[in-house]
C-alpha positions as CSV (number, residue, x, y, z in Angstrom):
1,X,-2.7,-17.5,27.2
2,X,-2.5,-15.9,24.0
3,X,-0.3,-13.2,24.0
4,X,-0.7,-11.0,21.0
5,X,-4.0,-10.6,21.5
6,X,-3.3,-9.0,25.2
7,X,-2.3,-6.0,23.5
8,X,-4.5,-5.3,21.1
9,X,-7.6,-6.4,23.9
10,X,-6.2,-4.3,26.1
11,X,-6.3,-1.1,23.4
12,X,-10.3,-2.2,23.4
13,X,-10.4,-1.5,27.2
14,X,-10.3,2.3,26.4
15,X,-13.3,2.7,24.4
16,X,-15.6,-0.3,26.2
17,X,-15.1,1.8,29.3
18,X,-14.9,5.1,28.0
19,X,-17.3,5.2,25.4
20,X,-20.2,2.5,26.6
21,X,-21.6,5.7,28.6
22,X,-25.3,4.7,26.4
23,X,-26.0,2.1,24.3
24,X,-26.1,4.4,21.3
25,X,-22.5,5.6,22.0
26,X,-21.3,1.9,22.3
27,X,-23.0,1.0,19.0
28,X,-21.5,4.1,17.2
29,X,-18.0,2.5,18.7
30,X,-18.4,-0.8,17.7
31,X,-19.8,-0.4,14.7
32,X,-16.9,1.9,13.6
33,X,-14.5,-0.4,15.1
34,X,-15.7,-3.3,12.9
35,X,-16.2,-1.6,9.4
36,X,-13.1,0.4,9.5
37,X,-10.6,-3.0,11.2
38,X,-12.9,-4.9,8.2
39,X,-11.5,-2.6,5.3
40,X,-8.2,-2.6,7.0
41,X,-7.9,-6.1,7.1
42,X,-9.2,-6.6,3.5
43,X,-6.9,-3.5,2.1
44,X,-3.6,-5.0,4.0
45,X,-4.6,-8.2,2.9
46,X,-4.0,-7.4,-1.0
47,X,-1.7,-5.2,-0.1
48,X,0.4,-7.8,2.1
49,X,2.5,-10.1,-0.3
50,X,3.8,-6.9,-2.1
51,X,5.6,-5.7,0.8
52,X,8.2,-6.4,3.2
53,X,7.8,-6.7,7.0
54,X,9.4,-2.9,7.8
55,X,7.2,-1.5,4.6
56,X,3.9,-3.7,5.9
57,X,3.9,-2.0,9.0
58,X,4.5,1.6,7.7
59,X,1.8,0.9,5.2
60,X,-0.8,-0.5,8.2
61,X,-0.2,2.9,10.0
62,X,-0.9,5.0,6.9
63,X,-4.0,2.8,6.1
64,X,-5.3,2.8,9.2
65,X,-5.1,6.6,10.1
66,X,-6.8,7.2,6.6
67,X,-9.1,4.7,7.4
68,X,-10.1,6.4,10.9
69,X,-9.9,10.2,9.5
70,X,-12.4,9.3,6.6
71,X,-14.8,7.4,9.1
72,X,-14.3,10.7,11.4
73,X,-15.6,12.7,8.4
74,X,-18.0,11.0,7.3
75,X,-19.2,10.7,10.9
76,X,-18.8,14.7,11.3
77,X,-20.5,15.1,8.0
78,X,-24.1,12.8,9.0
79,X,-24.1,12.2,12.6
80,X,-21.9,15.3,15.0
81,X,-23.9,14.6,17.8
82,X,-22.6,11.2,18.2
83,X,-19.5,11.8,16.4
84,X,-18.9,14.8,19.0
85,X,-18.2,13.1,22.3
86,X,-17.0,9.8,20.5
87,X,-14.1,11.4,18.4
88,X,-11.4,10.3,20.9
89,X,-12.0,7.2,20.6
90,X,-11.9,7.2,16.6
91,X,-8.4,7.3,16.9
92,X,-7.9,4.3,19.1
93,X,-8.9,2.5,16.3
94,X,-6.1,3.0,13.8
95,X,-4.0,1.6,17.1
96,X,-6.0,-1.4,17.5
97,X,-5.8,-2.0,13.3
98,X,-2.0,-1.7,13.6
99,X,-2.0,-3.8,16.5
100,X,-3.8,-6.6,15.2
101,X,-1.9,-6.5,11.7
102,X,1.3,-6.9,13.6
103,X,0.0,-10.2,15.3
104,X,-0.9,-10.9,11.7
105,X,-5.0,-11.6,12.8
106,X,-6.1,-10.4,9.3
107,X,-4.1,-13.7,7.7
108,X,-6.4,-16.1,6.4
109,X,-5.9,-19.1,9.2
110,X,-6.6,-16.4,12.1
111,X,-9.5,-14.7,10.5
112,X,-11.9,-16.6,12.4
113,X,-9.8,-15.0,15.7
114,X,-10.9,-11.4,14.4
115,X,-14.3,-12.2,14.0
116,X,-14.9,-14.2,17.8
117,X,-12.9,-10.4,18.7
118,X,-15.2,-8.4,17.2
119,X,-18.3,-10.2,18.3
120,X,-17.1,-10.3,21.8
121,X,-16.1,-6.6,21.6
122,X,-19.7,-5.4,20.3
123,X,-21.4,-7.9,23.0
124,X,-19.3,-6.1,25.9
125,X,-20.0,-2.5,24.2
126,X,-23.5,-3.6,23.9
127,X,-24.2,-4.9,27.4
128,X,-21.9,-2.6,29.1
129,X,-23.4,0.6,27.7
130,X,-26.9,-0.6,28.1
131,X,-26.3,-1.8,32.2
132,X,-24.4,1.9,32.5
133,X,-27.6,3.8,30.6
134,X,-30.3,2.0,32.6
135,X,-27.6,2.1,36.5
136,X,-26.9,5.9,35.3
137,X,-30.7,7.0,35.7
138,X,-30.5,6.4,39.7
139,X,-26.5,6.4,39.7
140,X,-24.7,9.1,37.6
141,X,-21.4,8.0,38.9
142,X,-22.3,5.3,35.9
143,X,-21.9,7.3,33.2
144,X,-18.8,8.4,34.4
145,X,-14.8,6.8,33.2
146,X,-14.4,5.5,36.9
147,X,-18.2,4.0,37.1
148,X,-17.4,1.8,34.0
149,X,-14.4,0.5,35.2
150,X,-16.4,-0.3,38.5
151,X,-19.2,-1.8,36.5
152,X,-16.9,-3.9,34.4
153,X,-15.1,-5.3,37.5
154,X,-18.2,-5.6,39.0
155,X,-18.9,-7.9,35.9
156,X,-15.8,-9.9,35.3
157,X,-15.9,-10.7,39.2
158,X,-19.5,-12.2,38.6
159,X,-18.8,-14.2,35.4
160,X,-15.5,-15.4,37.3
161,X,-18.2,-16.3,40.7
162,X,-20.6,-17.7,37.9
163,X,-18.0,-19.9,36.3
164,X,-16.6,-21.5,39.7
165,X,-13.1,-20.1,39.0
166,X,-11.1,-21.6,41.6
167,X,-9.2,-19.7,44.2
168,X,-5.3,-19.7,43.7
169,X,-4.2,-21.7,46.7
170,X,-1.9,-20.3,49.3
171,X,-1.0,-23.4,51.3
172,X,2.3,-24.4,49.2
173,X,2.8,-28.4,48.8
174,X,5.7,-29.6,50.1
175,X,8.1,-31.9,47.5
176,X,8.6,-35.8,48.9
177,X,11.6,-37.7,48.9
């Protein structure tokens, strides 16, 4: 397993389950999330061989909080209602930029690592807040924190039954002479 990434998907779990209340919310997410990890790659990227590690890392936190405050303008400025119930999770943003620029995803050989991220990201916040807008008509426990972490388990335990993920095996194998 790759263990950079687990941090950096695991600061994704937020908004996928707290934000993918409606599809519109999700794509409001996502699409934030990609412009604003986009400009910071691009930014730290000329901004890289200048600096030194301790200096790369104060300059990723700086660029992404300006990064996420001007996006929360902007948003706040053309679309409140969305930006409204959505502004938490603005700032989990600039902690999944610094994240993935200290695993150094935004180098040129990983790039390709950033982009399979962000597509998988906007198909989960897609399909999760569509399933959770259609379930939450009949269900309102859907649109709710704890119905998206049901609905995501729910989910991962049918891709893992899809997949034929075998069972861990509890009969231990004993060593021969």
């Amino acid at each position: 397993m790759n263990k950079p990434l687990i941090l950096t998907r695991g600061l994704l779990l937020v908004p996928l389950v707290g934000a993918s209340d409606s599809l519109v919310n999700a794509l409001g997410v996502w699409l934030a999330w990609a412009l604003i990890s986009a400009g910071h790659g691009w930014a730290m990227g000329l901004l890289r061989p200048r600096l030194t590690a301790p200096q790369r890392l104060l300059a990723s936190v700086v660029l992404a909080a300006t990064l996420t405050a001007c996006a929360g303008l902007i948003a706040q400025a053309w679309v409140l209602e969305l930006y409204q119930p959505l502004s938490l999770y603005i700032g989990w943003i600039a902690l999944s930029c610094v994240a993935l620029e200290h695993d150094d995803v935004f180098v040129g050989s990983r790039l390709s690592e950033h982009l399979r991220l962000a597509g998988l990201f906007g198909l989960l916040m897609i399909g999760l807040g569509t399933l959770r807008e259609l379930i939450g008509n009949a269900i309102s426990l859907a649109l709710l924190a704890p119905g998206g972490f049901i609905l995501l388990g729910l989910l991962l335990a049918a891709r893992q039954a899809w997949t034929g993920a075998k069972p861990h095996s509890t009969i231990e194998e004993t060593p021969r002479p």
